[in-house]
C-alpha positions as CSV (number, residue, x, y, z in Angstrom):
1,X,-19.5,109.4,-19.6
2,X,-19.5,113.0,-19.6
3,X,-18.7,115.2,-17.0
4,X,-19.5,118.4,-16.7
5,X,-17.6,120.9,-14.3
6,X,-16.9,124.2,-14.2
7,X,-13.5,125.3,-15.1
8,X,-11.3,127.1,-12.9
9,X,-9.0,130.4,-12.9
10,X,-7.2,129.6,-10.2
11,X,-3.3,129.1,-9.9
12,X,-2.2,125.6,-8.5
13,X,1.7,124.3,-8.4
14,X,2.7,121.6,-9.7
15,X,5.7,119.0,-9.4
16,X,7.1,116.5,-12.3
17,X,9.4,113.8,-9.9
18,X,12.1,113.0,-13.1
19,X,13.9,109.9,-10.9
20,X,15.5,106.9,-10.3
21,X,14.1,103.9,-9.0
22,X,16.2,101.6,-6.3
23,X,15.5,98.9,-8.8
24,X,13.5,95.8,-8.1
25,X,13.3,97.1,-4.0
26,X,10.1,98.3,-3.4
27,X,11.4,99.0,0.2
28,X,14.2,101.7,-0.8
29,X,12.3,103.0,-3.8
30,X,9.5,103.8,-1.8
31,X,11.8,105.6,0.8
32,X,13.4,107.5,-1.6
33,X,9.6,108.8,-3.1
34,X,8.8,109.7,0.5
35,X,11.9,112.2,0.3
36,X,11.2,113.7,-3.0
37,X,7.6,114.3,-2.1
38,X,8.4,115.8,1.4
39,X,10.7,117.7,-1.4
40,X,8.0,118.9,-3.7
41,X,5.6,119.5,-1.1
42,X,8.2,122.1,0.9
43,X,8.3,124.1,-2.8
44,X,4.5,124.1,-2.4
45,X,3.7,121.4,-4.8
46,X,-0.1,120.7,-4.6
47,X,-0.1,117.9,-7.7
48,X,2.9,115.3,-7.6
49,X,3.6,113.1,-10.4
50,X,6.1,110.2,-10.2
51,X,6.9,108.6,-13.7
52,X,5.3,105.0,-15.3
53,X,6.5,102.3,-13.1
54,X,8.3,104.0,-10.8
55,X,7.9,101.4,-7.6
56,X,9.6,98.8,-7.7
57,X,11.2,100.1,-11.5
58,X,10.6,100.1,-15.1
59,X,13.0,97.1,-15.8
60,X,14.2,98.1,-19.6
61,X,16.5,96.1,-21.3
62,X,15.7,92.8,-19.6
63,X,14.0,90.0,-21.1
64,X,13.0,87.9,-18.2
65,X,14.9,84.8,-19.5
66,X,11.7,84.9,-22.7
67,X,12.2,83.9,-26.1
68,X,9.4,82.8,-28.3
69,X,8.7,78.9,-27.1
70,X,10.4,79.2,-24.0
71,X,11.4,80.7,-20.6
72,X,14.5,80.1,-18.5
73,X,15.0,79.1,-15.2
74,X,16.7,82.3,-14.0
75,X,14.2,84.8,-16.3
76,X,12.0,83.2,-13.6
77,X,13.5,83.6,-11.0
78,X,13.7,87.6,-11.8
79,X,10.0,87.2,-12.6
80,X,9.4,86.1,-9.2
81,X,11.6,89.2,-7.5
82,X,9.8,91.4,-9.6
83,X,6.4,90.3,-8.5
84,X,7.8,90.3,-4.6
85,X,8.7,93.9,-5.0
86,X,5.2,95.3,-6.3
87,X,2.6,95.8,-4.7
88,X,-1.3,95.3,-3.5
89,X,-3.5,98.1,-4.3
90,X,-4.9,98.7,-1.7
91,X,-2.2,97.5,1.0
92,X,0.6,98.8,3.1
93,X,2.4,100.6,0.7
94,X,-0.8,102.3,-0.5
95,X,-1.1,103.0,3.0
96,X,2.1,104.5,3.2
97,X,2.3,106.6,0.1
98,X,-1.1,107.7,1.3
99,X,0.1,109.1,4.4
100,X,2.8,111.2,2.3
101,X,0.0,112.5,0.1
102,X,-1.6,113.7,3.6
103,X,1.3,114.9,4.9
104,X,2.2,116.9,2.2
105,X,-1.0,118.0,1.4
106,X,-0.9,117.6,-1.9
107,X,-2.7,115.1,-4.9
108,X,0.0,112.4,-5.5
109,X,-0.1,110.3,-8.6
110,X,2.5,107.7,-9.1
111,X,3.3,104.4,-11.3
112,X,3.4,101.2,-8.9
113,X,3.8,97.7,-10.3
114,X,0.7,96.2,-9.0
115,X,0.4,92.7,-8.3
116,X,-3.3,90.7,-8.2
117,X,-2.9,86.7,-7.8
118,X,-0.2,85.4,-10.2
119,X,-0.6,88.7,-12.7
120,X,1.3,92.0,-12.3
121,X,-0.7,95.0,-13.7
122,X,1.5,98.6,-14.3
123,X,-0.7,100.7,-12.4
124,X,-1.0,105.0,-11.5
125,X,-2.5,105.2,-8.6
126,X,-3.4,108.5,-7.0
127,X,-4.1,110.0,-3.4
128,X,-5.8,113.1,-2.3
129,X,-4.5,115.8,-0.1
130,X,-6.2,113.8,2.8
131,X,-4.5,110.5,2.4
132,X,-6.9,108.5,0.8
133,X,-6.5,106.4,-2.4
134,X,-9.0,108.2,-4.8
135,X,-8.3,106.5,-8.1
136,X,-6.4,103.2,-9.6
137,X,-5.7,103.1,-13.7
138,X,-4.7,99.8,-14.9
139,X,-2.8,99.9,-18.3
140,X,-4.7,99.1,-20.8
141,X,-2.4,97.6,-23.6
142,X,1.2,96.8,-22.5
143,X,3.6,97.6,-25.3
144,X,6.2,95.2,-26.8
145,X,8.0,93.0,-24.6
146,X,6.0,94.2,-21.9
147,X,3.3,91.8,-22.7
148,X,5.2,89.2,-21.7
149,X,5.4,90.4,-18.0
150,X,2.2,92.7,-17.4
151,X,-1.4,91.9,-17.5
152,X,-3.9,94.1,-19.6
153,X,-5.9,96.4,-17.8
154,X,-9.8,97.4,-18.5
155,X,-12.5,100.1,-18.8
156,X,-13.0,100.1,-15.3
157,X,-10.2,102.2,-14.0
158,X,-10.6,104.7,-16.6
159,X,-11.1,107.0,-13.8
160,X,-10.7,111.0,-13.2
161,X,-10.2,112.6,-10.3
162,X,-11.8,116.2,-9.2
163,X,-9.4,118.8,-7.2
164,X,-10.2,122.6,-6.5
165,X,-8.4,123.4,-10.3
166,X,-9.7,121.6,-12.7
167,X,-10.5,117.5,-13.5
168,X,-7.6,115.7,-13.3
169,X,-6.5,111.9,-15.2
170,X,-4.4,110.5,-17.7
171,X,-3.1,107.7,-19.3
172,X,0.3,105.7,-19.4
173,X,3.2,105.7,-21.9
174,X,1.8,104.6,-25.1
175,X,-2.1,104.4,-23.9
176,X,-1.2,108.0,-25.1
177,X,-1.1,106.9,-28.5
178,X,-4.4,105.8,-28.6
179,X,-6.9,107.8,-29.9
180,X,-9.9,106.6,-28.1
181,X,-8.3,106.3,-24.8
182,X,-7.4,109.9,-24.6
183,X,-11.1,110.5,-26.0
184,X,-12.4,108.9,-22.7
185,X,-9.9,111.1,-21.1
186,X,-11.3,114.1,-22.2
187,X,-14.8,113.1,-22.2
188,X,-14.3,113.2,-18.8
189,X,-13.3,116.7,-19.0
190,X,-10.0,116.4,-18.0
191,X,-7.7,119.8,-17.4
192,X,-4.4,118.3,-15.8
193,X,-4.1,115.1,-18.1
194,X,-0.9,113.3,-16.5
195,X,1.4,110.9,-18.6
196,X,3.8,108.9,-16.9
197,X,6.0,107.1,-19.1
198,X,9.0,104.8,-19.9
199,X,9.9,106.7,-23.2
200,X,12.9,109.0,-23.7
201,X,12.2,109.3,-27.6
202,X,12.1,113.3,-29.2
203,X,8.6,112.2,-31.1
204,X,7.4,111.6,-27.4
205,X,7.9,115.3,-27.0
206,X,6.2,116.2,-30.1
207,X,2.5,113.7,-28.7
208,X,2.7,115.4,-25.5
209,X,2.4,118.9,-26.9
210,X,-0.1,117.5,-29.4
211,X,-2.2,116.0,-26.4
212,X,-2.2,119.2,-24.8
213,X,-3.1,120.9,-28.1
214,X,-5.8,118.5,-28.7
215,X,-7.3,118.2,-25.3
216,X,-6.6,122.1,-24.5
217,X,-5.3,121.1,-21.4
218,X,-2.4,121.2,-19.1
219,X,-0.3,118.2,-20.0
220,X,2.6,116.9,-17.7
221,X,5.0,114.3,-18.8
222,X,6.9,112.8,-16.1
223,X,9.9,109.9,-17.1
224,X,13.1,108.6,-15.2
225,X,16.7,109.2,-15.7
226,X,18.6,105.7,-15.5
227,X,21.8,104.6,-15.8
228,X,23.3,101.0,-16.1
229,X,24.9,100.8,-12.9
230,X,22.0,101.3,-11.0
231,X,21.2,97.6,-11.9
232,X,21.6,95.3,-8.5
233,X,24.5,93.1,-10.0
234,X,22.6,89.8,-8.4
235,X,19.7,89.9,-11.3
236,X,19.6,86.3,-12.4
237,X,19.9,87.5,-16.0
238,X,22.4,90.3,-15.4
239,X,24.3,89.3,-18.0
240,X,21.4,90.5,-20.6
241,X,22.4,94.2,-20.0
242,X,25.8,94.0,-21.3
243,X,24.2,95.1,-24.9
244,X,23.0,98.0,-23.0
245,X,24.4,101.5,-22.9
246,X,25.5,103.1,-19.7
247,X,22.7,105.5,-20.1
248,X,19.5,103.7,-20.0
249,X,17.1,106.4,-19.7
250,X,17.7,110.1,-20.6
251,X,14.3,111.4,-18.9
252,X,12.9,114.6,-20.9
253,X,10.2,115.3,-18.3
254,X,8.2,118.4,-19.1
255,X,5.2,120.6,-18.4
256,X,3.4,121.8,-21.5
257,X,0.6,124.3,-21.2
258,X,-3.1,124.1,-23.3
259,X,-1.6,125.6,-25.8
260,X,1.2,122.6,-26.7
261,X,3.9,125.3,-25.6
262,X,6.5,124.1,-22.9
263,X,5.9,125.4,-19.3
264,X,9.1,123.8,-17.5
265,X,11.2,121.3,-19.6
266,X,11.8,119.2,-21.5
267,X,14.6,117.7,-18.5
268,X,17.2,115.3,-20.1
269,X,20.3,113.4,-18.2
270,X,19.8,114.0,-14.7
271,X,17.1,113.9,-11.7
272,X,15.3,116.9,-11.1
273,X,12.1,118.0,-9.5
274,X,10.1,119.9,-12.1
275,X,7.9,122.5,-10.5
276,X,5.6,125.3,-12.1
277,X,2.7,127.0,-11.9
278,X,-0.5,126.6,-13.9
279,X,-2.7,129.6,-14.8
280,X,-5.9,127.0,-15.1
281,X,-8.1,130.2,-16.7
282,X,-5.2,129.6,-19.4
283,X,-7.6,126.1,-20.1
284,X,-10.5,128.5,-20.3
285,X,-9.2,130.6,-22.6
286,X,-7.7,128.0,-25.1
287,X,-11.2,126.3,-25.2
288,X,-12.4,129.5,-26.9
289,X,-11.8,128.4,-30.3
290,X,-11.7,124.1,-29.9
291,X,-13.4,122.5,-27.3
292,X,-12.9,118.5,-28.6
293,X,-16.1,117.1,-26.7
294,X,-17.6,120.4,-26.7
295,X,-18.6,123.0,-29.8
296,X,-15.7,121.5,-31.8
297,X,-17.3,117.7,-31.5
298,X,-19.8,116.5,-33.9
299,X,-21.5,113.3,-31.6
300,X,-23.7,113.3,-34.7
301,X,-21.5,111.9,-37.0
302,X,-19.0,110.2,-34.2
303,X,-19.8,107.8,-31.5
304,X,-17.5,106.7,-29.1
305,X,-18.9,103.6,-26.7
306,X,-16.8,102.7,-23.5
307,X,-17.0,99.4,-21.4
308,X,-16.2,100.9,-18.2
309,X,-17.2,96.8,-16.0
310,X,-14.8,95.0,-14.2
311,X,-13.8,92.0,-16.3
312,X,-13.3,88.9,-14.5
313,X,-11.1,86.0,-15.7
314,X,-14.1,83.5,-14.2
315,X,-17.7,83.8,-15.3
316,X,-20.8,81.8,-13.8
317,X,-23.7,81.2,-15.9
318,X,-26.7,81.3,-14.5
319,X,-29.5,78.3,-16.2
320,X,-31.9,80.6,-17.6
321,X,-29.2,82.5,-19.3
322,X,-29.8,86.4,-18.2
323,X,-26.6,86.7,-16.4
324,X,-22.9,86.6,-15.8
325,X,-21.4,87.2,-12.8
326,X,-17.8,86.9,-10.9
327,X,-16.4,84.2,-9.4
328,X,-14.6,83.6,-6.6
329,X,-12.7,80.7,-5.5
330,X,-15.3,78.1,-4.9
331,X,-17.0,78.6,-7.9
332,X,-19.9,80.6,-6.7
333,X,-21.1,83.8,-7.7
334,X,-19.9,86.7,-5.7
């Protein structure tokens, strides 16, 4: 799994999208992204990051009509707008987003709620300067009540992308939290490790400036500023906001350099673009004294094994027992 690639000293700009959703429409949500990347791309943004879940929305403080033993009628019936407003990856929003990334010129990275059959997956998917969908990372643990409305993702879209400054990847929300996940990160010899997320917490500040420490890497953080009103009042379960306070997501947003010192941020109570730019020989440099895959790793005493297959919900076993394969519909191996 390790990749080697020479590290760069050049200077790329960055942008850190800290925004809203048009919650549960994909439609206006994705209209409003195309503005803030035409945005970031006119104050020379080359890498644009949008936060966790951004398309269609992050939907805190609902519970989809789910207690333990049961679900309602109109949790459903949310349920089911929230699955019509994500998205196929690839498909014609991909396609669209896709032609921003071209237009702009720029790497885009973004949190889509992905939908495959009946499961929705929450999903970063990112696009090169040319247009085209280069990489797809499935979370890999969904956190809390999440698990009751998103699928679990797998080894195979533990995937990096290269770009003229460095390796670039990352991990969502709370996958951040997980040691071995961000090891397969920096296996992988990531520089620019992005990590969109949901959480407005102060100890999230305190893991992204550890990450960056620990992975001696550029680290940018990218969340959404909510409030209550920006709820469509025709949710099924409106009613299970009224607990909630007006603001439902204070950001805090930031750019932290290899280091763990803050570049740009943190950003808290508003929308803003966050742009800097990154000295990537600053990567170099930091490396100098702990390289965490490299002279600072000790593979003789640690091991770390990844399972980066597919996993398929339907197996077929072959009769003299030497292989599983896929499914598809009819039964048959792919």
């Amino acid at each position: 799994m390790r990749r080697s690639a020479a590290l760069s000293r050049e200077t790329v700009r960055v942008a850190v999208v800290q925004a809203a959703s048009v919650i549960m429409d994909k439609r206006k949500t994705i209209a409003k992204a195309l503005k803030l990347i035409e945005e970031a791309a006119g104050r020379g943004a080359k890498i644009i990051l949008f936060p966790e879940a951004f398309i269609p929305c992050y939907p805190r403080g609902l519970t989809f009509g789910s207690v333990v033993g049961s679900r309602s009628p109109e949790g459903r019936k949310d349920w089911g707008r929230y699955y019509d407003n994500s998205v196929d990856v690839p498909g014609p929003e991909t396609e669209i987003l896709g032609q921003a990334a071209a237009a702009a010129g720029a790497y885009l990275a973004i949190g889509v709620m992905e939908r495959d059959g009946g499961t929705i997956y929450c999903t970063m998917v990112t696009f090169g300067p040319d247009g085209q969908l280069l990489a797809k990372h499935r979370k890999l643990k969904p956190t809390g009540s999440e698990r009751l409305i998103w699928g679990e993702g797998d080894g195979s879209t533990l995937s990096v992308v290269e770009t003229p400054w460095g390796i670039m990847g990352g991990l969502i929300c709370w996958e951040n939290y997980m040691p071995l996940a961000r090891s397969a990160m920096y296996a992988q010899g990531v520089s620019i490790y992005l990590a969109p997320t949901a959480d407005q917490r102060d100890g999230w500040q305190c893991s992204m400036r550890h990450i960056a420490l620990e992975g001696r890497c550029y680290v940018l953080s990218c969340n959404q500023f909510v409030t209550k009103d920006m709820y469509p009042r025709d949710l099924a379960c409106y009613k299970e906001l009224a607990a909630q306070p007006d603001l439902m997501c204070r950001g805090g947003s930031a750019i932290v350099d290899p280091l763990g010192n803050y570049v740009a941020g943190p950003v808290w109570n508003r929308e803003e673009i966050i742009v800097a730019d990154l000295d990537m020989g600053n990567v170099i440099d930091a490396r100098f004294d702990f390289d965490v895959v490299g002279h600072y790793a000790r593979p003789d005493v640690f091991t770390l094994m990844v399972d980066l297959e597919e996993k398929a919900g339907t197996m077929a076993y072959h009769d003299d027992g030497l292989a599983f394969e896929p499914c598809c519909g009819d039964g048959e191996p792919e």
